[in-house]
C-alpha positions as CSV (number, residue, x, y, z in Angstrom):
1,X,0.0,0.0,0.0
2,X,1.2,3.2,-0.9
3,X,2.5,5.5,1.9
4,X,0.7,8.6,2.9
5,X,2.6,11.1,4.3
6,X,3.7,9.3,6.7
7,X,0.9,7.6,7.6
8,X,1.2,3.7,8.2
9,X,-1.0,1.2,8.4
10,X,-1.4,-1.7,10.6
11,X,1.1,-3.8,9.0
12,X,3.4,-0.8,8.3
13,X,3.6,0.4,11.6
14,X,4.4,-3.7,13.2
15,X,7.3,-3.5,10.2
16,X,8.6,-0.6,11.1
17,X,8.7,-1.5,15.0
18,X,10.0,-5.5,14.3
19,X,6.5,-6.5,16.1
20,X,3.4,-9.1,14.6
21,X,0.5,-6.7,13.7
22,X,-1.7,-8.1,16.0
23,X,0.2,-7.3,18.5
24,X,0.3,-3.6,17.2
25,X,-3.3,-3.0,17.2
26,X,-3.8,-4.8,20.9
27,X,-1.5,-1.7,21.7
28,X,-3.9,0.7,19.7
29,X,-7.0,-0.5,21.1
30,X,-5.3,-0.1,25.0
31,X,-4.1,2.8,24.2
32,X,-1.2,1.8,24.8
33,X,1.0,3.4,21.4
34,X,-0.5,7.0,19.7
35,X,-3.0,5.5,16.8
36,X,-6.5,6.6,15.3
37,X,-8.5,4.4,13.7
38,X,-10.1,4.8,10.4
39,X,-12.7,2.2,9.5
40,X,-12.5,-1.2,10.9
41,X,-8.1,-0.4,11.1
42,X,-5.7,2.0,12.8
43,X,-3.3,4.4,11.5
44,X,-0.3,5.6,12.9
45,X,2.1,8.5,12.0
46,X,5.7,7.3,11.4
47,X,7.1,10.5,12.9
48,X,4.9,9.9,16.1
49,X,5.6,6.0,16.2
50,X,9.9,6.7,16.2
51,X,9.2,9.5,19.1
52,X,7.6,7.0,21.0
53,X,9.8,3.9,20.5
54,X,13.0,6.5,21.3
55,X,11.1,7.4,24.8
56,X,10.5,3.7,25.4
57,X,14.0,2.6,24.7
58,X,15.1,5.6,27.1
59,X,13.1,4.2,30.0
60,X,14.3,0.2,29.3
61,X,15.8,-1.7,32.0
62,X,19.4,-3.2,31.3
63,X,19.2,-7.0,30.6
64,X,18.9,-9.2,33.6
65,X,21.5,-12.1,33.5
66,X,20.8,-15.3,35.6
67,X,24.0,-16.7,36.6
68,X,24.2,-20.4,37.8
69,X,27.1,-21.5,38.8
70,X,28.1,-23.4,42.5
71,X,31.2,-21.7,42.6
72,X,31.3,-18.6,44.7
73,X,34.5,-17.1,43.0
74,X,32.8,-17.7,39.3
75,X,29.6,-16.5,40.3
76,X,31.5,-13.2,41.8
77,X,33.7,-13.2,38.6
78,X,30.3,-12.8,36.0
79,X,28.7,-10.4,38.4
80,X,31.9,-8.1,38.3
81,X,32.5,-8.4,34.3
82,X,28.5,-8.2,33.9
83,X,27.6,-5.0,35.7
84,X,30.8,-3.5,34.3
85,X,28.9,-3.3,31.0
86,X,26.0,-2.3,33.1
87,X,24.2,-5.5,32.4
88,X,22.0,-6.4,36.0
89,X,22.6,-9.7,37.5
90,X,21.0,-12.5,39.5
91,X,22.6,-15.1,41.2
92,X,22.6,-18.1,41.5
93,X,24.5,-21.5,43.2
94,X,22.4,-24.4,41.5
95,X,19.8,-25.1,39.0
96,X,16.7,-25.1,41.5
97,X,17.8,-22.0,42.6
98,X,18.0,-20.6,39.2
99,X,14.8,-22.0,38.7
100,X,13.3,-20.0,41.8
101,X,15.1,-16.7,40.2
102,X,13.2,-17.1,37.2
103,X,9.7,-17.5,38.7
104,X,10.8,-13.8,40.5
105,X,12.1,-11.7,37.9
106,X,12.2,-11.3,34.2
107,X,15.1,-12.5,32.8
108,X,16.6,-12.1,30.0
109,X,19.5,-14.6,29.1
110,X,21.2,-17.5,31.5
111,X,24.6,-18.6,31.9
112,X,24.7,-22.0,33.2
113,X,27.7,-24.1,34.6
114,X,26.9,-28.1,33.9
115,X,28.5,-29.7,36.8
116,X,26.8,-28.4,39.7
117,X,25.7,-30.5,42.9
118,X,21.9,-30.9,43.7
119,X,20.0,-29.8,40.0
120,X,22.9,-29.4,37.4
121,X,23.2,-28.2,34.5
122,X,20.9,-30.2,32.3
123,X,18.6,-31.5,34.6
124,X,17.9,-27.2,34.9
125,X,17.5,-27.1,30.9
126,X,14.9,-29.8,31.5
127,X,12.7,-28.1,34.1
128,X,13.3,-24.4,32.6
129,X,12.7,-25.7,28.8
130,X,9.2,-26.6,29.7
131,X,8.2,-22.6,30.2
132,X,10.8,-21.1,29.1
133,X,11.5,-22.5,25.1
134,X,13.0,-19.4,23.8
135,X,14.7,-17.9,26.5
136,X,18.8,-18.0,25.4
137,X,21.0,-19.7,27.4
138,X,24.6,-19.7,27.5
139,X,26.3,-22.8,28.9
140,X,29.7,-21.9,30.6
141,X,31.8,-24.8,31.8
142,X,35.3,-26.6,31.6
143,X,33.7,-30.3,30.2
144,X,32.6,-29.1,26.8
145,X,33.0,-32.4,26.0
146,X,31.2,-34.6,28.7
147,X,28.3,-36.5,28.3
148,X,26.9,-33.4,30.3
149,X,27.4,-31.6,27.3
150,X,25.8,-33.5,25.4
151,X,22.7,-34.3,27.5
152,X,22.6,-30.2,27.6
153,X,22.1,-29.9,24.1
154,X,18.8,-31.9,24.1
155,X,17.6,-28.6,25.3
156,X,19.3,-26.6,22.5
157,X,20.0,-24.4,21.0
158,X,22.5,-22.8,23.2
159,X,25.4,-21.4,23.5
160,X,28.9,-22.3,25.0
161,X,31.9,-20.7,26.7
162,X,34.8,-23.0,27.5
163,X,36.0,-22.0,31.3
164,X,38.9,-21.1,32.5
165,X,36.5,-17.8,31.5
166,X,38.6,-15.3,29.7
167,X,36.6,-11.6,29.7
168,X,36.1,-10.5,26.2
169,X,34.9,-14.0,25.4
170,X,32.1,-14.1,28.0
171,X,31.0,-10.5,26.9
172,X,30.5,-11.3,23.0
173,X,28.9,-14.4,23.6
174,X,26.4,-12.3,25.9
175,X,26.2,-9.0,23.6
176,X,25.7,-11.3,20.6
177,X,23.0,-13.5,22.7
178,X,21.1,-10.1,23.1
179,X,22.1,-8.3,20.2
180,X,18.7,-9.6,18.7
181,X,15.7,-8.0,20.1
182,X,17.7,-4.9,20.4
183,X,15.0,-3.1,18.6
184,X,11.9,-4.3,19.5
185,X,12.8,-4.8,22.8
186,X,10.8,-2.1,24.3
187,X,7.3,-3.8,22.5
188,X,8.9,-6.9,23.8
189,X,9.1,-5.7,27.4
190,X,5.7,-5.1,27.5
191,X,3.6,-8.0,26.3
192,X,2.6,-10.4,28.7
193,X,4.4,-13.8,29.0
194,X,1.4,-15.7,27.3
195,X,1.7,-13.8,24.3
196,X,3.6,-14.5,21.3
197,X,3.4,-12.3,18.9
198,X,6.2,-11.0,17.9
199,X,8.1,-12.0,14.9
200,X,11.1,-13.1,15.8
């Protein structure tokens, strides 16, 4: 459809935001993004729609980063390289404890050790795989080539960072992880955890 100054439609506006259109027009009808409708469809100003994404993104928390790990001196390690790039953090010593972190806050990626007493590493991917399928994960651990490994990548697709952790490693496997829903991350925020409409 041809463009009208400036004026999208439904479909135009969820391309130009990286968002389904349904989506898009469960935000118009809330009132929850600046839309009129016209007939039985909405229409949105392009000018209007990139002021109010920019405010969004302004007002966005930092990604939250679930660490698992049972070693106190790696789980201090992550935490200091993490919230030196401002990244917030969440710890945590083994998987069921991970697994309570999630049910409390919104998290958006995991870095998992694999051999962990108690729940370890795969037997977390199992439990957190069942309501969290899309959620990234990043397995970090010295036996890239156990059978732990392997079990882990039932639960795929992840991730993996050998340890002895070396800094600049960690921190492009986690800015690449994220690097996706940079900008529809602010619609993303937003939309209740039953709902998935986004285009990914």
């Amino acid at each position: 459809m041809k463009k009208n100054n400036g004026v999208l439609n439904a479909q135009e506006a969820a391309d130009f935001l990286g968002a389904h259109v349904e989506t898009v027009r469960r935000f118009a009808r809330k009132g929850d993004i600046p839309a009129h409708k016209i007939g039985k469809d909405w229409r949105f100003r392009r000018e209007v729609l990139l002021r109010w994404e920019e405010q969004r993104f302004l007002r966005r928390k930092p990604p939250l980063v679930l660490v698992i790990d049972d070693k106190d001196s790696v789980r201090k390690l992550m935490r200091r390289l993490l919230e030196a790039e401002a990244y917030r953090v969440c710890l945590a010593s083994d998987g069921a404890e991970g697994l309570s972190c999630l049910n409390r806050k919104s998290v958006n990626l995991v870095l998992l050790d694999l051999k962990m007493p108690g729940m370890n590493g795969p037997e977390f991917l199992r439990e957190f795989r069942k309501t969290n399928p899309k959620l990234p994960v990043i397995i970090v651990t010295g036996y890239p080539d156990s059978d732990l490994m392997a079990e882990a990548m039932r639960y795929g697709p992840i991730t993996l960072v050998a340890k002895p952790i070396e800094k600049e490693l960690l921190l492009q496997a986690v800015r690449t992880v994220l690097n996706g829903a940079r900008e529809s991350q602010d619609i993303r925020d937003s939309i209740s955890s039953e709902d998935g409409g986004l285009s990914s």
